[in-house]
C-alpha positions as CSV (number, residue, x, y, z in Angstrom):
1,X,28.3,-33.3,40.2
2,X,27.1,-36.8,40.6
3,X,24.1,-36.1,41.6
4,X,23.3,-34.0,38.0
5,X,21.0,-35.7,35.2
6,X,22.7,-36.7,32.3
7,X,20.7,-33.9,30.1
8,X,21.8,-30.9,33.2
9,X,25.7,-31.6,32.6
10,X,25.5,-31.4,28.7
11,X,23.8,-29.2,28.9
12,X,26.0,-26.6,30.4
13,X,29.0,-28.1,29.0
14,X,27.5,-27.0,25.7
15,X,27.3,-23.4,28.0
16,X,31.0,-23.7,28.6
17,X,32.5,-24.2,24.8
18,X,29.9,-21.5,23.7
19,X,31.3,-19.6,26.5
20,X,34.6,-20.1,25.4
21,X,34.6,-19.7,21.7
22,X,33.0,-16.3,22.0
23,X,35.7,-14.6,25.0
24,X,38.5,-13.1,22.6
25,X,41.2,-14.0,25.6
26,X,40.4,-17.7,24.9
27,X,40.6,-18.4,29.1
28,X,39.0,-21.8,28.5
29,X,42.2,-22.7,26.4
30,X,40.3,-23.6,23.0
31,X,42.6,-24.0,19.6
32,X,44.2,-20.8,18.1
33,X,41.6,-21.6,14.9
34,X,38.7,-20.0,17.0
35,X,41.2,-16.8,18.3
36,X,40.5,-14.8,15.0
37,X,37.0,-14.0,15.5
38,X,35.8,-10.9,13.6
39,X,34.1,-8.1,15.8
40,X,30.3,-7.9,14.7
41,X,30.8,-4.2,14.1
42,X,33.1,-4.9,11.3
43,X,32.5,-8.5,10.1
44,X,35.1,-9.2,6.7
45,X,34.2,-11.3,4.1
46,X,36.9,-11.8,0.7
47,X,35.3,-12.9,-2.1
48,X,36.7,-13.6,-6.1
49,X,34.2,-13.1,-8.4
50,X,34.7,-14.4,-12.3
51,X,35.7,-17.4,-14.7
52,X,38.0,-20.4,-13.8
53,X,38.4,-20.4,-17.6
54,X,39.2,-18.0,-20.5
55,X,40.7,-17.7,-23.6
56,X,44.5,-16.4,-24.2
57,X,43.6,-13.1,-25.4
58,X,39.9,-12.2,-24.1
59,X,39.2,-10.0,-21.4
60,X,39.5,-11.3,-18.5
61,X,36.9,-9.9,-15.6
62,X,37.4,-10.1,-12.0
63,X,35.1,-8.7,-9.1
64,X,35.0,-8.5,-5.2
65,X,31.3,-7.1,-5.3
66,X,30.7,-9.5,-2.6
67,X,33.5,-9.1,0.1
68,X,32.7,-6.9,2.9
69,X,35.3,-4.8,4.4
70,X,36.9,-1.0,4.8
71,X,39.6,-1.5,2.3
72,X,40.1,-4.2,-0.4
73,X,43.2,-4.8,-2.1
74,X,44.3,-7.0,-5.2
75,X,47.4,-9.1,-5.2
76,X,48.1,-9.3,-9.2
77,X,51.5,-9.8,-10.4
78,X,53.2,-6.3,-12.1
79,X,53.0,-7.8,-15.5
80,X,49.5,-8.4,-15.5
81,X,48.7,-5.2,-13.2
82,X,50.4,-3.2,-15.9
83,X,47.8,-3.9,-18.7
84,X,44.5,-4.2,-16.3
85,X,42.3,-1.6,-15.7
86,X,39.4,-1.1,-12.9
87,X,35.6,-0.2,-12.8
88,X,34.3,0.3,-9.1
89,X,34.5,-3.2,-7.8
90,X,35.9,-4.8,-11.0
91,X,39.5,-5.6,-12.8
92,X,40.1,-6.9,-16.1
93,X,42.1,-7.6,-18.6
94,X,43.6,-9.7,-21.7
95,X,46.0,-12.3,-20.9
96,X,48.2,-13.4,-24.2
97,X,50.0,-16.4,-23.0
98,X,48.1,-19.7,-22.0
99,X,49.0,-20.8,-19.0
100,X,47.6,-20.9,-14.9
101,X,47.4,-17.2,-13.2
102,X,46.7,-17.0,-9.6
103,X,44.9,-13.3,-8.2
104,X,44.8,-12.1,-5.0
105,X,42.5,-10.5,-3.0
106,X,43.0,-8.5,1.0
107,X,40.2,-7.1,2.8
108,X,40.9,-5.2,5.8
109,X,38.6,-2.7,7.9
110,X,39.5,-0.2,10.9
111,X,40.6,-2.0,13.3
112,X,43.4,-3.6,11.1
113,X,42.2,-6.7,10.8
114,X,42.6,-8.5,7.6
115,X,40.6,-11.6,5.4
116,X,42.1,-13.1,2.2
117,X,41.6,-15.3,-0.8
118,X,42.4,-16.3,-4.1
119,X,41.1,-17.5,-7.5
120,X,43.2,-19.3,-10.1
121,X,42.3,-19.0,-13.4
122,X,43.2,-21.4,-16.4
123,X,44.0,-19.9,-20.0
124,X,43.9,-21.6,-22.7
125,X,45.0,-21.6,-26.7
126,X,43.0,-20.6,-29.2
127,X,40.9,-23.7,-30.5
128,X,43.7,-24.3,-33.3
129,X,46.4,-23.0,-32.1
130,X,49.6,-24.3,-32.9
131,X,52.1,-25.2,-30.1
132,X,54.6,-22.7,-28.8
133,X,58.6,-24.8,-29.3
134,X,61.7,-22.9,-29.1
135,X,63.8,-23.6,-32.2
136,X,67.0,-25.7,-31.7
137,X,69.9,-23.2,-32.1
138,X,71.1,-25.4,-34.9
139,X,68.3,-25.2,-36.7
140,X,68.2,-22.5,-40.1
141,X,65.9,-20.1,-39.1
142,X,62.3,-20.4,-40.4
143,X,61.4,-18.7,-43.5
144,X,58.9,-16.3,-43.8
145,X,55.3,-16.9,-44.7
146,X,53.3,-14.2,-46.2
147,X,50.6,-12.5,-44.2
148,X,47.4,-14.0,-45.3
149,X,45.7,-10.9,-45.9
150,X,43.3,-11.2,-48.2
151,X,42.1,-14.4,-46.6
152,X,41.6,-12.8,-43.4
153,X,39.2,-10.1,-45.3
154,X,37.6,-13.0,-46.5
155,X,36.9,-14.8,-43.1
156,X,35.9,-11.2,-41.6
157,X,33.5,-10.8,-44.5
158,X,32.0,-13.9,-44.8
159,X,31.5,-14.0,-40.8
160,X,29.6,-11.2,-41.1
161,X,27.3,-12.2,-43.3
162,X,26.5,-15.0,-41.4
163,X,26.1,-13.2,-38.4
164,X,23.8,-10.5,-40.4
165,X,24.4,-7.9,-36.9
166,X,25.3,-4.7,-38.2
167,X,24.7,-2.8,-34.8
168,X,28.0,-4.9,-34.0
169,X,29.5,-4.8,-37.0
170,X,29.1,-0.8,-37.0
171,X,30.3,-0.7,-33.3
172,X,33.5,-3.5,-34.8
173,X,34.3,-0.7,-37.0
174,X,34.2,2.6,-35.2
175,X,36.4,0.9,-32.5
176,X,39.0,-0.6,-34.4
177,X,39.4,2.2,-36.5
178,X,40.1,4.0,-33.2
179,X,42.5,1.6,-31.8
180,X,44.2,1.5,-35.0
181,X,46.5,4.8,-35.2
182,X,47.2,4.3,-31.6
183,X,48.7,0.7,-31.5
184,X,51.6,0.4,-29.8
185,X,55.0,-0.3,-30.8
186,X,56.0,-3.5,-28.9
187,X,53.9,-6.2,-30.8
188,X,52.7,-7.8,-27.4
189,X,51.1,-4.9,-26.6
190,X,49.7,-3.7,-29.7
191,X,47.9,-7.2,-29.7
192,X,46.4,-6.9,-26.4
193,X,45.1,-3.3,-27.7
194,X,43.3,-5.0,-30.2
195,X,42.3,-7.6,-28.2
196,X,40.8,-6.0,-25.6
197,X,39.1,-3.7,-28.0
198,X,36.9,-7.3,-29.7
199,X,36.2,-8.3,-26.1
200,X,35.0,-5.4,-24.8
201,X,33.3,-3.9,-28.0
202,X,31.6,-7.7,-28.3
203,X,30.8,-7.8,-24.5
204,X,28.8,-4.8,-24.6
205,X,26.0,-5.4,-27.3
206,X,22.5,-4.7,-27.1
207,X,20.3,-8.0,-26.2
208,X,19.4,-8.5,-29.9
209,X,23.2,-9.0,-30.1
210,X,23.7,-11.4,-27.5
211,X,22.1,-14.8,-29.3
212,X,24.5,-13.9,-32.3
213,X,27.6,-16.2,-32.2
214,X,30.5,-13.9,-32.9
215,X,33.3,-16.3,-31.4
216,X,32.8,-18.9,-33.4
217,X,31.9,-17.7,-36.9
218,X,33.7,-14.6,-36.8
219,X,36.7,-14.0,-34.0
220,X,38.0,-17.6,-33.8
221,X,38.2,-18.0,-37.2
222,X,40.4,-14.9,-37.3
223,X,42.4,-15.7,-35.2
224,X,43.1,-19.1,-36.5
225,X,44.1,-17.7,-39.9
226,X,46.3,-15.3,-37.7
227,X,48.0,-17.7,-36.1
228,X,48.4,-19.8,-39.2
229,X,51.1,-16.9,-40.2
230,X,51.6,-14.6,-37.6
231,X,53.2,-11.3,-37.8
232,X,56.5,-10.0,-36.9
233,X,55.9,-6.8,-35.7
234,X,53.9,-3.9,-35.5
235,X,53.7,-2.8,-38.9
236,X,52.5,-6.1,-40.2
237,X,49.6,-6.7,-37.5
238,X,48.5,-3.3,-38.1
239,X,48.2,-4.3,-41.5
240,X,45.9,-7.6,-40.2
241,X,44.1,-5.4,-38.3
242,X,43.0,-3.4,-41.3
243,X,42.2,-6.9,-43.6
244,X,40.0,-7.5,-40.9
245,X,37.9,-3.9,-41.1
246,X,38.1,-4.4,-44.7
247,X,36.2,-7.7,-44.2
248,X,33.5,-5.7,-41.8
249,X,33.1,-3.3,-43.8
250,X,32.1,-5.7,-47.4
């Protein structure tokens, strides 16, 4: 060896690791970080696609359109899996509650072999929105403040003038409307029905839609006012629900 140029020997030590990272029975002794090479056959790739950010209440969109794999597999808690739904490569859904949500994501092909990532996402309050305190068990219990009604048909209205889009406004209508008779009776739920129903009606306009601010001069407005006096139950955010087509309908 001591007769070799200095060029020859690194020349095939460079040989020797490439040698060694691509044997799968690792005789050269390399780390147990270069063992899990993926056959070129089946190479796997897990991707999260979507926002780091949202909303409490908009729909939330999730894709892994860019892993590569036989079988892909999400890791969502039951709670949220319980109100998501799925398009081809997709999940989404509304998230009520502020706070951090970590998804999951497996790929795995034929030979067993597995990749996985995640994606945290933060969700925030309403712009407005008043903190969430639980009430000392001393305290008298709060009184109740009447829905503001008429003053969400007001905000509804006078959004909509502003926003002069009645493709959207029509499309508003019709799907409320049809979400209405079908809300559910647990009041979480009947507000991520609704929910979900703005998000995706609004996320699916025509592109003479798109450069018309609904979130700021119509739904976050609305919501404000909602959360100024929120309902109870049901009954009474059914009864918000239909101030609000009153207002896109005027």
């Amino acid at each position: 060896m001591k007769n070799l140029s200095l060029p020859l020997i690194l020349l095939l030590l460079s040989a020797s690791w490439f040698n060694c990272l691509a044997t799968p029975n690792n005789p050269c002794g390399c780390g147990d970080d270069v063992l899990q090479s993926t056959p070129e056959s089946a190479p796997l790739v897990a991707v999260i696609k979507g926002p780091t950010e949202v909303l409490a209440g908009t729909l939330l969109f999730l894709s892994y359109e860019d892993s590569v794999g036989d079988n892909k597999v999400w890791l969502i808690d039951d709670e949220l899996k319980q109100s998501s739904a799925t398009c081809g490569s997709s999940i989404f859904f509304a998230i009520p509650k502020p706070g951090k949500y970590r998804f999951g994501l497996i790929v795995a092909n034929k030979e067993a072999q597995i990749a996985y990532t995640y994606h945290t996402v933060l969700v925030k309050a309403y712009p407005g929105t008043p903190p969430t305190t639980d009430p000392d068990p001393t305290d008298p219990p709060p009184t109740t403040t009447p829905l503001p009604l008429q003053e969400i048909t007001k905000i509804s209205r006078e959004g909509v003038a502003k926003l002069t889009d009645p493709t959207t406004t029509v499309a508003l209508i019709t799907a409320l409307e049809d979400v209405l008779p079908k809300l559910s009776s647990s009041l979480p739920e009947a507000k991520r029905q609704v929910s979900t129903t703005i998000e995706t009606t609004l996320l699916f306009r025509g592109p003479a839609s798109r450069s018309k601010d609904w979130i700021n001069l119509w739904r976050i407005p609305i919501q404000n006012a909602i959360n100024a006096a929120p309902p109870q139950d049901t009954d009474e955010y059914r009864k918000i629900v239909q101030a609000i087509i009153s207002g896109l309908k005027t």
